[in-house]
NUPADO-666619 format. One record per residue: residue in three letters; x, y, z of N, C-alpha, C in turn; residue number from 1. Coordinates in steps of 0.1 Angstrom, whole numbers, plus 5000, padded with zeros to 4 digits. Atoms other than C-alpha are relative to their C-alpha. Layout:
% residues N
> ALA	X	Y	Z	X	Y	Z	X	Y	Z	NUM
...
% end
This chain:
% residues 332
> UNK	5007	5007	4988	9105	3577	3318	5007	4987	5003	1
> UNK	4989	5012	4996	9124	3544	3311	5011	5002	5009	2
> UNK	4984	4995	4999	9157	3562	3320	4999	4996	5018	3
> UNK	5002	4996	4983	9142	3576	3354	4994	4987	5009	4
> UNK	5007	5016	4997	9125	3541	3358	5012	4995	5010	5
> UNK	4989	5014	4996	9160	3526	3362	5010	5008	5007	6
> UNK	4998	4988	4990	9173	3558	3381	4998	4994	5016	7
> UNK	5004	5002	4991	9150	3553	3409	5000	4989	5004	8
> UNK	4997	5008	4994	9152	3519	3411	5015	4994	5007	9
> UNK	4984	5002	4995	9190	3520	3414	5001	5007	5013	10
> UNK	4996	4994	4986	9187	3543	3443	4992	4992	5011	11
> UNK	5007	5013	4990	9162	3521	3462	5010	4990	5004	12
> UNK	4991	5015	5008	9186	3491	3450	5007	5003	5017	13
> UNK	4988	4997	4991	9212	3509	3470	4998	5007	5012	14
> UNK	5005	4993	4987	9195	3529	3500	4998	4980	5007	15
> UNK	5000	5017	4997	9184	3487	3506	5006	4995	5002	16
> UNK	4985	5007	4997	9215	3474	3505	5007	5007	5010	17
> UNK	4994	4991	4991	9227	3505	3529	4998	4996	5012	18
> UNK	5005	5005	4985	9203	3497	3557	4999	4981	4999	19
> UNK	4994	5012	4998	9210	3459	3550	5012	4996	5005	20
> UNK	4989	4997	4991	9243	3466	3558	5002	5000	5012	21
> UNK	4998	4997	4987	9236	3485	3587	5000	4991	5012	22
> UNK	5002	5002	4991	9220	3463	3601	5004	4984	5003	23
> UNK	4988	5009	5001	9242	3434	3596	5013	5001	5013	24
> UNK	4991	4993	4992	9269	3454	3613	4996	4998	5012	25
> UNK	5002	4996	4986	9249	3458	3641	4991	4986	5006	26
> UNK	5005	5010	4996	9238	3424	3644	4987	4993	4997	27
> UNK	5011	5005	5000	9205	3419	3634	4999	4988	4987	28
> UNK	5002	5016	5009	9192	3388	3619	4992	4999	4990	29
> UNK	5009	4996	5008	9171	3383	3592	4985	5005	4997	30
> UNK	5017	4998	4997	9134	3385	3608	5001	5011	5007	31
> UNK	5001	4990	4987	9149	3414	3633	5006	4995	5012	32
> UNK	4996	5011	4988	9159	3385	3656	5018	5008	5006	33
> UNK	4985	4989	4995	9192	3409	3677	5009	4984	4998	34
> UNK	4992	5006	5002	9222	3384	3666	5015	5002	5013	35
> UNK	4985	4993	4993	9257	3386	3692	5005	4986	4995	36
> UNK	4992	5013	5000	9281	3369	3678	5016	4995	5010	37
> UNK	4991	5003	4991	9306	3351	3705	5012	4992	4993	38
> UNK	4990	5010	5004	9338	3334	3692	5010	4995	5013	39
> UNK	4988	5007	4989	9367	3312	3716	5008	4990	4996	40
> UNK	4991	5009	5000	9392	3288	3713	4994	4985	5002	41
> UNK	4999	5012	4992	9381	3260	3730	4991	4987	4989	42
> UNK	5006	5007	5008	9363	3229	3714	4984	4996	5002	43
> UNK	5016	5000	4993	9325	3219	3716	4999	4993	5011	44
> UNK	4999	5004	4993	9334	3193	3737	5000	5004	5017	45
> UNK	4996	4992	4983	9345	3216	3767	4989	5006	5008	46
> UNK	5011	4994	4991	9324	3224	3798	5000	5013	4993	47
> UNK	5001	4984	5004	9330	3265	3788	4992	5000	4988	48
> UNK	5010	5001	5019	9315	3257	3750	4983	4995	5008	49
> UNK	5019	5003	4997	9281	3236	3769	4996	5013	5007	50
> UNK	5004	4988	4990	9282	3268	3792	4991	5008	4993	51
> UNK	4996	4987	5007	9281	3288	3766	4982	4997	4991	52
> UNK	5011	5001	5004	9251	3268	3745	4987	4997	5012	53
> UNK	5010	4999	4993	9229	3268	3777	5001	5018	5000	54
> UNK	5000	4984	4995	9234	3307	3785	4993	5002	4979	55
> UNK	5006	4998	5010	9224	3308	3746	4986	4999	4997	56
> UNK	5011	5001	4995	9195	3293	3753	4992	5004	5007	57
> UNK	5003	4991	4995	9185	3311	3781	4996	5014	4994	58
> UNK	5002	4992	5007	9188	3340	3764	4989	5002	4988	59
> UNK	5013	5003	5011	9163	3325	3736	4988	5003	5005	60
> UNK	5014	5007	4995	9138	3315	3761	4998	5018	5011	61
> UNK	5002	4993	4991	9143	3347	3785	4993	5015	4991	62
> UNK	5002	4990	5009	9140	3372	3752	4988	4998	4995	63
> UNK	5009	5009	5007	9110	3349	3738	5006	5004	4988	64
> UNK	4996	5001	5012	9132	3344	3709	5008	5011	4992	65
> UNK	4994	4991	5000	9143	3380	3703	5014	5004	4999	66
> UNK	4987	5001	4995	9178	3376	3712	5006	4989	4998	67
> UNK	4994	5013	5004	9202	3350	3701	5019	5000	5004	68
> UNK	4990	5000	4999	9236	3340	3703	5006	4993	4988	69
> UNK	4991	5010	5013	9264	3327	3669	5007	4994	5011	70
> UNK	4987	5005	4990	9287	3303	3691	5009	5001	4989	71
> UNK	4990	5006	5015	9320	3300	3667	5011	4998	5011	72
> UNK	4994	5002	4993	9339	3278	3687	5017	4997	4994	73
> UNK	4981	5004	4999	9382	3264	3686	5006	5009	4988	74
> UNK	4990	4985	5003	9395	3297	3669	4998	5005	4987	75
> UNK	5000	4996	5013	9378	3299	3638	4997	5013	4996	76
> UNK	5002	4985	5003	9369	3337	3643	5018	5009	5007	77
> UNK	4984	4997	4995	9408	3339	3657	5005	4996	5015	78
> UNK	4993	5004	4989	9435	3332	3685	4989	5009	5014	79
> UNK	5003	4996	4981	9424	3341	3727	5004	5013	4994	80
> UNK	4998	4987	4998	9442	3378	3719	4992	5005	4987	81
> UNK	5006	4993	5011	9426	3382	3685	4987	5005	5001	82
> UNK	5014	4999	5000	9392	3377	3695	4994	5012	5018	83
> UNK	5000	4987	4987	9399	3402	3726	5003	5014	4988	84
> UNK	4998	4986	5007	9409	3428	3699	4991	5004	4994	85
> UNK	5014	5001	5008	9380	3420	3679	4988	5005	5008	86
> UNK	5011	4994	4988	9356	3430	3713	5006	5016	5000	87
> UNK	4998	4989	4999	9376	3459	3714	4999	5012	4991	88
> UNK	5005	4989	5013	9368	3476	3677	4987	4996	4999	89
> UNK	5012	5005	5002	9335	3458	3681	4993	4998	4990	90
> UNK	5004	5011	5007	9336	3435	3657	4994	4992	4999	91
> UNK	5005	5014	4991	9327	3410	3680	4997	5002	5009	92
> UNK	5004	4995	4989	9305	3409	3707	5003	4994	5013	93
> UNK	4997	5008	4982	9314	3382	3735	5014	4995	4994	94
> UNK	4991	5015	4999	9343	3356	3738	5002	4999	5011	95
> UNK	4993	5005	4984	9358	3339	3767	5016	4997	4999	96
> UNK	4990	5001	4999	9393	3342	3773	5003	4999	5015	97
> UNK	4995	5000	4992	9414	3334	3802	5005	5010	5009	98
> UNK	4998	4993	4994	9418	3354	3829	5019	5010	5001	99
> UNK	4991	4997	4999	9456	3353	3826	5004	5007	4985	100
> UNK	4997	4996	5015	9455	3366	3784	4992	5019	5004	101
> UNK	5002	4990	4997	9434	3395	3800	5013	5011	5009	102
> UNK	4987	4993	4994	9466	3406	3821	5008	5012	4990	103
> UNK	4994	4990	5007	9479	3422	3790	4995	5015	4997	104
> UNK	5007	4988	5001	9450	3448	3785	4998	5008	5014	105
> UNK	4999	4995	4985	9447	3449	3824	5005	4999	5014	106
> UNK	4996	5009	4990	9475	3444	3848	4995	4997	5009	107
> UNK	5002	4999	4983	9458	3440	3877	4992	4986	4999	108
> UNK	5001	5010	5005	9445	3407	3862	5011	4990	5005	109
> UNK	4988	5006	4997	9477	3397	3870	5003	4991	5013	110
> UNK	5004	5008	4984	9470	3384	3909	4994	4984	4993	111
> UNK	5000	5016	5003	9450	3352	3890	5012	4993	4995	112
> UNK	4991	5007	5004	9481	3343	3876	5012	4996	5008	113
> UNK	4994	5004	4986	9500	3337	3911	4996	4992	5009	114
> UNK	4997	5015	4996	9506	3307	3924	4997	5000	5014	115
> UNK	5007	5000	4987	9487	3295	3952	4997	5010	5011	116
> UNK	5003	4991	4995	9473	3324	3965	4985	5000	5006	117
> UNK	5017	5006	4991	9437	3304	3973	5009	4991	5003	118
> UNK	4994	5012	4992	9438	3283	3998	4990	4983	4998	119
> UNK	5008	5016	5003	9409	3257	3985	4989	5009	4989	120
> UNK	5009	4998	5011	9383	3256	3955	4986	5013	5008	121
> UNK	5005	4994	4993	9359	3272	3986	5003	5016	4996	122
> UNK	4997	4988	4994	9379	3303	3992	5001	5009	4984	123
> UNK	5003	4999	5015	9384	3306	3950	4988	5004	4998	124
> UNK	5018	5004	5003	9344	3312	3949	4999	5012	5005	125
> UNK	5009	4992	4995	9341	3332	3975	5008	5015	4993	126
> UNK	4996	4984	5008	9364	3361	3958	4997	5002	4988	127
> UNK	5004	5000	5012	9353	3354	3925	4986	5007	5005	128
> UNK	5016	4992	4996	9315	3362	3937	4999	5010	5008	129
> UNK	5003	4985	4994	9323	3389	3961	5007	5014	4995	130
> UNK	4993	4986	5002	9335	3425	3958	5012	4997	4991	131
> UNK	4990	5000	5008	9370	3417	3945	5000	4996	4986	132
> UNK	4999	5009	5016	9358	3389	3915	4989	5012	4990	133
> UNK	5007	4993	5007	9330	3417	3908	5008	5014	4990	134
> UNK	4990	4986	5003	9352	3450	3905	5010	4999	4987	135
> UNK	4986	5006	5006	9377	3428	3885	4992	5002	4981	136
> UNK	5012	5001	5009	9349	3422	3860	5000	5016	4991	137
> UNK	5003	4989	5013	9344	3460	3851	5014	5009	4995	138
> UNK	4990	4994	5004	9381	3468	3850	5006	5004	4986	139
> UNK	4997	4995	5016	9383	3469	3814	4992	5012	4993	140
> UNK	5008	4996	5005	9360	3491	3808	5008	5014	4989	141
> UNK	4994	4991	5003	9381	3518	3797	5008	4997	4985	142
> UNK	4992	5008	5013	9397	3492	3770	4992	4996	4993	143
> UNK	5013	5004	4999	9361	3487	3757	5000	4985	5004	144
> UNK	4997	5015	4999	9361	3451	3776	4995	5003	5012	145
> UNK	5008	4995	4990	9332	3445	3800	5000	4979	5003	146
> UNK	4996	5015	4999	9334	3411	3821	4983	4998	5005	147
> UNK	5014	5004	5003	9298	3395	3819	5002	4993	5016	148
> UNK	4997	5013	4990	9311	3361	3844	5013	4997	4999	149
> UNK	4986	5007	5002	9339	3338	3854	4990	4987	5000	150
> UNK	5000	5020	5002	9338	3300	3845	5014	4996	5005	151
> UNK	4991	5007	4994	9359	3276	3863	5009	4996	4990	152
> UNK	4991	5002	5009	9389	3272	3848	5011	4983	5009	153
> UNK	4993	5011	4995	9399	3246	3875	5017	5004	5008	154
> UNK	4986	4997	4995	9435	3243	3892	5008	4993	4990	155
> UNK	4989	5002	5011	9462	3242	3868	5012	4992	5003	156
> UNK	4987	5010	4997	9488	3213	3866	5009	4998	4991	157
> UNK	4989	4997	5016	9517	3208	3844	5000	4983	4999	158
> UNK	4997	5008	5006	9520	3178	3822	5011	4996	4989	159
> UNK	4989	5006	5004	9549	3159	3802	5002	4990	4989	160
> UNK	4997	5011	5014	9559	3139	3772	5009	4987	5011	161
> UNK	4992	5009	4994	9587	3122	3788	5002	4994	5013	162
> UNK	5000	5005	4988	9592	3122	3821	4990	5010	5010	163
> UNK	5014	4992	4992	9568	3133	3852	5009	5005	5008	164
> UNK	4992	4992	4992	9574	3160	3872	4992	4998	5016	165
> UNK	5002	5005	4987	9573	3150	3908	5007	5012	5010	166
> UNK	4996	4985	4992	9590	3180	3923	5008	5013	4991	167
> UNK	4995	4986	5007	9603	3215	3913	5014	4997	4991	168
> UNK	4985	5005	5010	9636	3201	3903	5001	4992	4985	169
> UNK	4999	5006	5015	9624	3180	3876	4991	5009	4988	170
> UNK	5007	4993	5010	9609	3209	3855	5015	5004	4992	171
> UNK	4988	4994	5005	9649	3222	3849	5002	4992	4987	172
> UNK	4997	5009	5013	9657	3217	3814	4990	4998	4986	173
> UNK	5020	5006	5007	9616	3215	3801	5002	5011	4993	174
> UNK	5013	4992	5011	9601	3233	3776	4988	5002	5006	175
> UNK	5012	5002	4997	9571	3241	3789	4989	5008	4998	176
> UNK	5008	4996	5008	9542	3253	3769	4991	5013	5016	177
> UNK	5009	4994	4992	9526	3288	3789	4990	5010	4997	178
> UNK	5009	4987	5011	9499	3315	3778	5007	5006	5000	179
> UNK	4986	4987	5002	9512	3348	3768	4997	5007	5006	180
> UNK	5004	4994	4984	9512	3358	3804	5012	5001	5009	181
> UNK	4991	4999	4994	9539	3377	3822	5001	4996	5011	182
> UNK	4999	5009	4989	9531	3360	3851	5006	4985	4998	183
> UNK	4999	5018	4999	9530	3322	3842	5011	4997	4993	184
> UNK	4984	5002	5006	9562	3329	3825	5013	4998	5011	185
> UNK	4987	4995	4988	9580	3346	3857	4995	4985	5013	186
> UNK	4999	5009	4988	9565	3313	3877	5006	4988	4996	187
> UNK	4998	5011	5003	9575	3285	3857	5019	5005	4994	188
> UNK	4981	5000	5002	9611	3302	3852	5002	5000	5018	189
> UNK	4996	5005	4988	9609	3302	3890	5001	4990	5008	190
> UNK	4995	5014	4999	9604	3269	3894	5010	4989	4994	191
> UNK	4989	5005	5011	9630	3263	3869	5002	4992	4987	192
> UNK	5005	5005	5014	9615	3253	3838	5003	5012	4990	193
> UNK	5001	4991	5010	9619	3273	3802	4983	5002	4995	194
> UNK	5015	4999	5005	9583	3291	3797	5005	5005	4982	195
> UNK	5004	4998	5011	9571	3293	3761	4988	5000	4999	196
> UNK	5015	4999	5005	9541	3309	3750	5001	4997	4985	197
> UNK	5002	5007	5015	9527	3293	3722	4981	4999	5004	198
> UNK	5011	5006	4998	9486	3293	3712	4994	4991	5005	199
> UNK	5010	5011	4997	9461	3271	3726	4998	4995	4986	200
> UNK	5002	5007	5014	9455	3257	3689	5010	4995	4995	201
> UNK	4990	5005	5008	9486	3255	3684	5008	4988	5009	202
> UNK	4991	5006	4987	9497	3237	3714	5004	4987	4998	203
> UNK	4998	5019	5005	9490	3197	3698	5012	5000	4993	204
> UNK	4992	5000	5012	9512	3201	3671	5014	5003	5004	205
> UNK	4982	4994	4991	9542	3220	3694	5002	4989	5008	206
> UNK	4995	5016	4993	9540	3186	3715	5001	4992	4991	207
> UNK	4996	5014	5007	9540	3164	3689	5014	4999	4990	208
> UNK	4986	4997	5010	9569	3181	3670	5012	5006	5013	209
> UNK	4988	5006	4991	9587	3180	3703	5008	5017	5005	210
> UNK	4997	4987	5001	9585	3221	3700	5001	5004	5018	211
> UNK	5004	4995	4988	9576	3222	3739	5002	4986	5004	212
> UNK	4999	5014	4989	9584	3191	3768	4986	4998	5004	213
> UNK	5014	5001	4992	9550	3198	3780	4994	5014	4998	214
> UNK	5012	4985	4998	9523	3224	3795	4995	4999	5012	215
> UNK	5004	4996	4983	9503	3232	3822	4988	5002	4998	216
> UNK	5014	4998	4997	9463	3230	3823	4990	4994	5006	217
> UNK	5009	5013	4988	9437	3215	3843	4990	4988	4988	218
> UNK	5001	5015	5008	9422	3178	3834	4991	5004	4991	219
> UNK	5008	4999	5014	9395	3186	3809	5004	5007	4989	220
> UNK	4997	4996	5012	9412	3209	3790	5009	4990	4989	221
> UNK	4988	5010	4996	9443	3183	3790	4993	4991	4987	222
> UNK	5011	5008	5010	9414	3158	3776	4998	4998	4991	223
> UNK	5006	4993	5018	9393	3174	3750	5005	5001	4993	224
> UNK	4990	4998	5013	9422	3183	3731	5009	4992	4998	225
> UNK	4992	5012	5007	9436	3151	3731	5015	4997	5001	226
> UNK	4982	4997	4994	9474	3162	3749	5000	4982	5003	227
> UNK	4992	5013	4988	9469	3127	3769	5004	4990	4982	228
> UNK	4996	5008	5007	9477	3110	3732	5016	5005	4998	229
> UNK	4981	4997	5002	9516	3125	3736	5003	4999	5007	230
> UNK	4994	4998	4983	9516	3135	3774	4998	4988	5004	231
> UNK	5002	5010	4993	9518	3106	3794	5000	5000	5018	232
> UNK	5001	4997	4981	9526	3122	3832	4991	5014	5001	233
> UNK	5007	4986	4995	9503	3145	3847	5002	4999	5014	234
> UNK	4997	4994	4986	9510	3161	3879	4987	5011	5009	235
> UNK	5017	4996	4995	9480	3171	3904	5011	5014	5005	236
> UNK	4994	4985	4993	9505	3204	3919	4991	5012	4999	237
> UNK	5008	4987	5000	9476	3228	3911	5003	5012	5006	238
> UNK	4993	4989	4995	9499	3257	3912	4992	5013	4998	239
> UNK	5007	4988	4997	9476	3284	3902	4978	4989	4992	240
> UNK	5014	5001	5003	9435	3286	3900	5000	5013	4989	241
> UNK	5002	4989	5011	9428	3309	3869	4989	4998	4991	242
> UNK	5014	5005	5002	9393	3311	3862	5000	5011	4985	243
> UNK	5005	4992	5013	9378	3320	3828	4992	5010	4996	244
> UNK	5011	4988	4995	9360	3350	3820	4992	5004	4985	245
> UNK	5005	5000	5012	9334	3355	3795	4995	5016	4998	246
> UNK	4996	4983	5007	9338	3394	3778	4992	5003	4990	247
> UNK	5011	4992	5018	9314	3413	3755	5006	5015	5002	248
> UNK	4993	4989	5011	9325	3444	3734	4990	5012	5008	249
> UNK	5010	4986	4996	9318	3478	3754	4997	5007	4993	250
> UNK	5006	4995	5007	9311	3494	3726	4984	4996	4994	251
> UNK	5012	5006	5010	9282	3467	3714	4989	4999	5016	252
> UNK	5007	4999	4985	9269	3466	3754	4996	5013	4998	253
> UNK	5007	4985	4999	9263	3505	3753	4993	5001	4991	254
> UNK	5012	5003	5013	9242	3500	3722	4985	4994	5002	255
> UNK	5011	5007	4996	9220	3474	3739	4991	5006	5007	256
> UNK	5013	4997	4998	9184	3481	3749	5008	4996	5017	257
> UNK	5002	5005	4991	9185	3479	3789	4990	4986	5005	258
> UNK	5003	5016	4996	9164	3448	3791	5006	4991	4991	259
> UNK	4994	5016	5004	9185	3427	3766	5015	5006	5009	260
> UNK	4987	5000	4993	9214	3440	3785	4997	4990	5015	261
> UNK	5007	5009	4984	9190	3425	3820	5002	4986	4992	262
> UNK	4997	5012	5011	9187	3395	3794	5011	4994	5002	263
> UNK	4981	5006	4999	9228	3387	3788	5001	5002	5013	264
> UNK	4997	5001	4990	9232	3394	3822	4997	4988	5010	265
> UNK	5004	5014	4996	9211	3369	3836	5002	4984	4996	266
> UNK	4992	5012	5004	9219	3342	3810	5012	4997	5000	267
> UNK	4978	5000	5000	9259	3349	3817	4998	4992	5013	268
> UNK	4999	5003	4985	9251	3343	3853	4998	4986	5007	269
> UNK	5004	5012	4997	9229	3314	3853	5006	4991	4990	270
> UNK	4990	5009	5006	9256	3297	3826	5010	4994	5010	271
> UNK	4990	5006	4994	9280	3299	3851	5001	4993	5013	272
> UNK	5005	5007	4993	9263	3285	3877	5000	4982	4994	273
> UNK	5003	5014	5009	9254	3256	3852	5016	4995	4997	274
> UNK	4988	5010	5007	9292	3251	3839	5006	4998	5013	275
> UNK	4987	5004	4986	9308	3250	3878	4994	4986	5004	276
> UNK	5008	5011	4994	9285	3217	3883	5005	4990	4992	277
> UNK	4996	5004	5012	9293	3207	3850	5016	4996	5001	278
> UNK	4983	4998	5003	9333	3215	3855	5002	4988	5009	279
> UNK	4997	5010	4992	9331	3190	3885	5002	4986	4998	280
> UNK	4999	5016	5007	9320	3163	3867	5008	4994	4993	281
> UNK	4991	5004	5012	9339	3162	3837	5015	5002	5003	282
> UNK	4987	5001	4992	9372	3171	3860	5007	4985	5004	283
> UNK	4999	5013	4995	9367	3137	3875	5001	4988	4991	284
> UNK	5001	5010	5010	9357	3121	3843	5010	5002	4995	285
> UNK	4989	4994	5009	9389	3135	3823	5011	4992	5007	286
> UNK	4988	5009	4996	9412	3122	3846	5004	4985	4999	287
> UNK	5007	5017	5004	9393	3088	3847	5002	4995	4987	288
> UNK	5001	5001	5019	9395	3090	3806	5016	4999	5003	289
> UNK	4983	4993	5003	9434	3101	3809	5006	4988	5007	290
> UNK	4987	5015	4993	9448	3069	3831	4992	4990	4990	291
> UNK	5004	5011	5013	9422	3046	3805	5010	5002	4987	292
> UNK	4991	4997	5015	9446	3062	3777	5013	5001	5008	293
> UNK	4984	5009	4997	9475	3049	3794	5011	5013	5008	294
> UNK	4996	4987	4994	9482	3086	3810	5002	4993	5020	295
> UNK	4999	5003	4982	9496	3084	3851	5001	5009	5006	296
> UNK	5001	4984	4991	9485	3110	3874	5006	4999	5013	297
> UNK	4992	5000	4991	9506	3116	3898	4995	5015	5009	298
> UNK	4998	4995	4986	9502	3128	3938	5017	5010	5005	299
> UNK	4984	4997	4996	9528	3151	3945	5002	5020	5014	300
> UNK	4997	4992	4990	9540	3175	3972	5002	5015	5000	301
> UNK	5002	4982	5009	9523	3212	3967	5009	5008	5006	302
> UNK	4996	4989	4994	9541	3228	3994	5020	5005	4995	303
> UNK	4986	4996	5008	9578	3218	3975	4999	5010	4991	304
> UNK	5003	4989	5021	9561	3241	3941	4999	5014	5009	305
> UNK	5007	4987	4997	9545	3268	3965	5015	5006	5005	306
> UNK	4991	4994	4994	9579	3275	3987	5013	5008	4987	307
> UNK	4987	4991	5013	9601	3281	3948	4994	5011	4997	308
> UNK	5004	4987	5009	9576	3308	3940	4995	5010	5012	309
> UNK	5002	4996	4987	9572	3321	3976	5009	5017	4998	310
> UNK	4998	4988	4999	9600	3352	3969	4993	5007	4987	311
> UNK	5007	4995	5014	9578	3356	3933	4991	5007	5009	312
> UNK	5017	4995	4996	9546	3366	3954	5007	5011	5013	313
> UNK	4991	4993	4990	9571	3385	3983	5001	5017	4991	314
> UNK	4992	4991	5012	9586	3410	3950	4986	5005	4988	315
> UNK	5006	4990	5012	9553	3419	3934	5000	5016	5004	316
> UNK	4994	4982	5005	9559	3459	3927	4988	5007	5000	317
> UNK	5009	4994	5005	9525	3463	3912	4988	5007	5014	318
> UNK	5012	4999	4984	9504	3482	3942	4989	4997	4999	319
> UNK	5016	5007	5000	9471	3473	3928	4999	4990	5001	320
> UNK	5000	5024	4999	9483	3431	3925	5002	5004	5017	321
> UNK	4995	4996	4983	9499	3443	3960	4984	4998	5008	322
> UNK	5015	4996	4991	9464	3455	3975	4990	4988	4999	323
> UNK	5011	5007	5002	9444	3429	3956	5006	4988	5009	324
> UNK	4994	5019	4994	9468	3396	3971	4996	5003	5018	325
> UNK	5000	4996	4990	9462	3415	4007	4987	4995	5000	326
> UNK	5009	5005	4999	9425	3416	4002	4996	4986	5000	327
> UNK	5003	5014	5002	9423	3379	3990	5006	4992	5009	328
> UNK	4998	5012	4987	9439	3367	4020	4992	5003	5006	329
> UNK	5009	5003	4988	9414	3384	4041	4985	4987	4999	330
> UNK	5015	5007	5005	9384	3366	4022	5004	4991	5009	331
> UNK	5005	5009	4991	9367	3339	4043	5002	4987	4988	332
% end
């Protein structure tokens, strides 16, 4: 009877441990509480991170409690592509990566990464929220990768260790730090610069060891991570808008209960409402912060940048970027 004593409780032991497992795997928390856990790059400091703990919130208050979010912010669950591969075996249930790191799973992504192709922050809005910014959203689907929102990612400008670039001519010769984005490669060799992709994490360390001349991001990123202690020119050229997109794991979406899916949907939506309000402010403040740290921003002449990459946008091939660049000039 001893024997069988310690029999049966071994199989308990371990049937226990099985559905602890399981449900681990699948997210759940210790009271039942549904867990998603989100990883990204970025630091807490950044608009996209507060976005991210208000939509978390929401979700608390919208579930009564039920529903949660892990944040694991500046890359400690892995790089922008890792934590897209990680949604894809659904490992992981959200992150936010840039629109232009998506291009690799789905060319047609590839249109945000082309250079002036809005004509103001306006017209950026209205194709993000209509038909085109929607459709764009469930294009992954097939890659399990389902686009929740976009967050402002701002207009993108290139910055400098040594000298500032004031027109297309003074990029020849640069290094210049780009994502790993067949696009933002083919525009900044068109303007005459050497692109290099190199991580977002890794990016401080490649300017301070002189690995890259510079980079290219808009002012808060620029900021937060502290570039303006090497960079010293920044250049307002806002050659492309490339807004951010926050991605959960189609496999861990199709799992979800239809109302925590109404749930994430709603707190995705009313985050990004909350971070474009947010992105304005701290755009204005960052630059403000960046000439106080001895950084000079510099006024310079968009239409010299737009005319170098003019036969780039002439020569795309792709018929779907084709179709999408046609539509986005009709938008209002």
């Amino acid at each position: 009877m001893f024997i069988a004593g310690i029999l049966v409780g071994l199989l308990l032991a371990t049937g226990g441990f099985s559905l602890y497992l399981r449900g681990q795997k699948a997210g759940e928390g210790p009271k039942g509480q549904l867990v998603l856990k989100l990883g990204h790059g970025l630091d807490t400091g950044h608009p996209v991170h507060q976005a991210m703990e208000f939509m978390k919130k929401r979700l608390e208050e919208l579930s009564s409690g039920s529903v949660t979010i892990d944040i694991y912010s500046s890359s400690v669950l892995g790089s922008e592509i890792q934590c897209i591969e990680q949604l894809q075996n659904g490992s992981l249930a959200m992150t936010k990566t840039s629109a232009a790191a998506m291009e690799n799973f789905i060319p047609a992504m590839s249109v945000f990464g082309l250079p002036y192709i809005f004509r103001n922050g306006e017209h950026y809005w209205n194709v993000l929220n209509g038909n085109i910014g929607q459709e764009l959203l469930q294009k992954g689907e097939d890659k399990f990768l389902r686009g929740l929102c976009y967050y402002d990612g701002g207009s993108r400008n290139f910055y400098t260790k040594d000298a500032p670039i004031r027109t297309p001519d003074d990029l020849k010769g640069l290094k210049i730090r780009v994502m790993n984005s067949a696009t933002a490669i083919e525009m900044v060799k068109a303007m005459g610069g050497s692109p290099t992709p190199i991580a977002w994490g890794e990016l401080y360390s490649a300017l301070a060891q002189g690995t890259v001349d510079g980079a290219e991001n808009n002012p808060p990123s620029f900021f937060s991570n502290k570039h303006y202690e090497i960079c010293k020119h920044f250049s307002l050229d806002g050659h492309t808008r490339v807004p951010d997109m926050l991605m959960i794991s189609s496999k861990i979406w199709k799992n979800l209960d239809p109302q925590v899916q109404d749930w994430v949907t709603q707190a995705a939506s009313e985050s990004s409402d909350f971070q474009r309000k947010l992105w304005q402010k701290k755009t204005a403040e960052a630059l403000e912060q960046a000439k106080a740290e001895g950084v000079t921003v510099y006024e310079v002449d968009t239409a010299a940048f737009a005319a170098k990459v003019t036969p780039m946008l002439e020569n795309v091939e792709n018929p779907d970027v084709r179709e999408l660049l046609n539509r986005i000039s009709e938008v209002k």
